[in-house]
C-alpha positions as YAML, in Angstrom:
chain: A
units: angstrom
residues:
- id: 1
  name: UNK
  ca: [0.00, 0.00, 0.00]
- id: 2
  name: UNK
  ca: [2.92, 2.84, 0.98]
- id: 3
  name: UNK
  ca: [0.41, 4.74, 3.37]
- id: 4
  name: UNK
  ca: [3.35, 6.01, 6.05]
- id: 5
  name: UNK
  ca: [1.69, 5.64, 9.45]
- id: 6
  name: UNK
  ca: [2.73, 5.87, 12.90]
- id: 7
  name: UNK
  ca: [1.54, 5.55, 16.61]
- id: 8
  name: UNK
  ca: [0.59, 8.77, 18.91]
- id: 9
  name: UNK
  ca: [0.95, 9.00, 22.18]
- id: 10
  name: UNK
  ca: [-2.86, 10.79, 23.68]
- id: 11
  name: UNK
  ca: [-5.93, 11.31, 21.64]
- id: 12
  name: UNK
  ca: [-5.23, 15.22, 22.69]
- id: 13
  name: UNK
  ca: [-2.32, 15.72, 20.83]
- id: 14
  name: UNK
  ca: [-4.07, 14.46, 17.43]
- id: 15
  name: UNK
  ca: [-7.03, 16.85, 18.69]
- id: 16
  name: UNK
  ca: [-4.89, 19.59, 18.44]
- id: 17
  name: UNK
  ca: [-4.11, 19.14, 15.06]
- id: 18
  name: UNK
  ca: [-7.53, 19.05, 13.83]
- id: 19
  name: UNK
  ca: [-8.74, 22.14, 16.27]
- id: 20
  name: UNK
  ca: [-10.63, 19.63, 19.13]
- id: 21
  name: UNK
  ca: [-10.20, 18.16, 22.15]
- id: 22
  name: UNK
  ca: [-9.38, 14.71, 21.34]
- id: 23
  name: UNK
  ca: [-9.26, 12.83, 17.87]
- id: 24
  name: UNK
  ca: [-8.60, 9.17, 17.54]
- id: 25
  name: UNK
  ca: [-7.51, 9.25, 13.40]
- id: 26
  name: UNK
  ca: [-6.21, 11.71, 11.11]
- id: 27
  name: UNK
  ca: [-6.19, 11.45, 7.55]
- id: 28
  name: UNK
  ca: [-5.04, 13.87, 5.35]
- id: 29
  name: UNK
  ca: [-6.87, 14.56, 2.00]
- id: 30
  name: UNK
  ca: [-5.16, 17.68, 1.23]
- id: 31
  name: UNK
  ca: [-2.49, 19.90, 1.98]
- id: 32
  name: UNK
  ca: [-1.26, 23.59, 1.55]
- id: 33
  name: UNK
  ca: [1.18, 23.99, -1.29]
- id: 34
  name: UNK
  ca: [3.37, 25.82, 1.61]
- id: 35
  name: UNK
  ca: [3.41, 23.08, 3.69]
- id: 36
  name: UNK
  ca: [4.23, 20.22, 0.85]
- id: 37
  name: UNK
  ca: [7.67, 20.46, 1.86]
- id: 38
  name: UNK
  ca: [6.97, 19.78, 5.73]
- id: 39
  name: UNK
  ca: [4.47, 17.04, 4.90]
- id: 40
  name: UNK
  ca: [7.17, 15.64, 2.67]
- id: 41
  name: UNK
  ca: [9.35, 15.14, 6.10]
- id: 42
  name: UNK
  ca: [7.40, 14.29, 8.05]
- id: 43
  name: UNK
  ca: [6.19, 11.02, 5.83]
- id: 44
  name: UNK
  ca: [9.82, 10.48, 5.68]
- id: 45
  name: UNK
  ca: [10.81, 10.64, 9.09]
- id: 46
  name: UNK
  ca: [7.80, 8.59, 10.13]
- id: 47
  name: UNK
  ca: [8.76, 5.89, 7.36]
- id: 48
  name: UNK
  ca: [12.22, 5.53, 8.40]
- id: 49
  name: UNK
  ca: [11.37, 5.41, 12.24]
- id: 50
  name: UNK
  ca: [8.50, 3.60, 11.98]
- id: 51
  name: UNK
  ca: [7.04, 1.53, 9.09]
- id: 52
  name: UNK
  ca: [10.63, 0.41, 7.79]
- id: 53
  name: UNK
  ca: [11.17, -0.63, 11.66]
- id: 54
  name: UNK
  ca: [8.32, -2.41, 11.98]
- id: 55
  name: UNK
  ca: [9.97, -5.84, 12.48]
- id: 56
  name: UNK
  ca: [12.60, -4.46, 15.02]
- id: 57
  name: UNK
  ca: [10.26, -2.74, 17.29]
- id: 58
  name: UNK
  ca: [7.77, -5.26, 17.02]
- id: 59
  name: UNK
  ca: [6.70, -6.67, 21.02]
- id: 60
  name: UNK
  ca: [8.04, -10.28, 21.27]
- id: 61
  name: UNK
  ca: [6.53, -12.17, 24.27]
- id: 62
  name: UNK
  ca: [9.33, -13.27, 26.84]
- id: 63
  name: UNK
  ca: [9.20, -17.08, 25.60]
- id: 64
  name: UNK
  ca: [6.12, -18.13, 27.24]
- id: 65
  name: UNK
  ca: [7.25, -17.96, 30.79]
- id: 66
  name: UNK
  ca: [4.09, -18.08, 32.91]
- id: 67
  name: UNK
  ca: [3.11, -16.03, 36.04]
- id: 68
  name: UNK
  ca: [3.22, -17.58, 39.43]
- id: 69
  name: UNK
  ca: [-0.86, -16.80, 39.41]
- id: 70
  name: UNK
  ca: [-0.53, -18.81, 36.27]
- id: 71
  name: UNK
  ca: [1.01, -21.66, 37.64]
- id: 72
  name: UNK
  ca: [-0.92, -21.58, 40.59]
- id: 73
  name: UNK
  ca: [-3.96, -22.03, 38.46]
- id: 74
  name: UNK
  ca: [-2.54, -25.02, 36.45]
- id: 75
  name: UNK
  ca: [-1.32, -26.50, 39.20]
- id: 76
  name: UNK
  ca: [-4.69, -26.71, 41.09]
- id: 77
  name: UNK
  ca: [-6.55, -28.33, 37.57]
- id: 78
  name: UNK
  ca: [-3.96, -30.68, 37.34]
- id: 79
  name: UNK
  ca: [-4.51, -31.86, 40.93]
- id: 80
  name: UNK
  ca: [-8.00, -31.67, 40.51]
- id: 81
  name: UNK
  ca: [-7.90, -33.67, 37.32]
- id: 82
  name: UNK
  ca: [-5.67, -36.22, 39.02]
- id: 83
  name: UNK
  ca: [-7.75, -36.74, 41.59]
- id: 84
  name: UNK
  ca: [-10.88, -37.41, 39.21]
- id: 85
  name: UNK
  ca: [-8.79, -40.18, 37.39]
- id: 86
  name: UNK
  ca: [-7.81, -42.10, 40.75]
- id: 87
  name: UNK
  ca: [-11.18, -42.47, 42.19]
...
């Protein structure tokens, strides 16, 4: 697709953008031949930190490592299974 997109930290800081309190999206359909040139780097610096980073910055989950709620939990089934199956 190419559509350059990034995260925001706080719905208020998009708001102010757009002139309101809080906004959730922006999408911009067009743009001031002034500010062509600060749109320009703007997609660039958000492609470069962002979209081509994707992969990098992406969460990975610790290697399934459970909680000791977690374990807690599985241990009590287990025993409770294991006590079905005896009697």
């Amino acid at each position: 697709m190419g559509v350059p997109y990034c995260i925001n930290k706080g719905k208020a800081r998009l708001g102010r953008l757009v002139y309101r309190k809080t906004c959730i999206t922006v999408a911009f359909t067009q743009v001031n031949s002034e500010d062509t040139g600060a749109l320009a780097k703007l997609v660039e610096a958000t492609r470069t930190n962002y979209n081509d980073r994707y992969d990098e910055i992406h969460r990975h989950w610790e290697g399934n490592i459970l909680g000791p709620k977690s374990i807690a939990c599985i241990a009590k089934l287990e025993k409770a299974k294991a006590k079905r199956t005896c009697h």
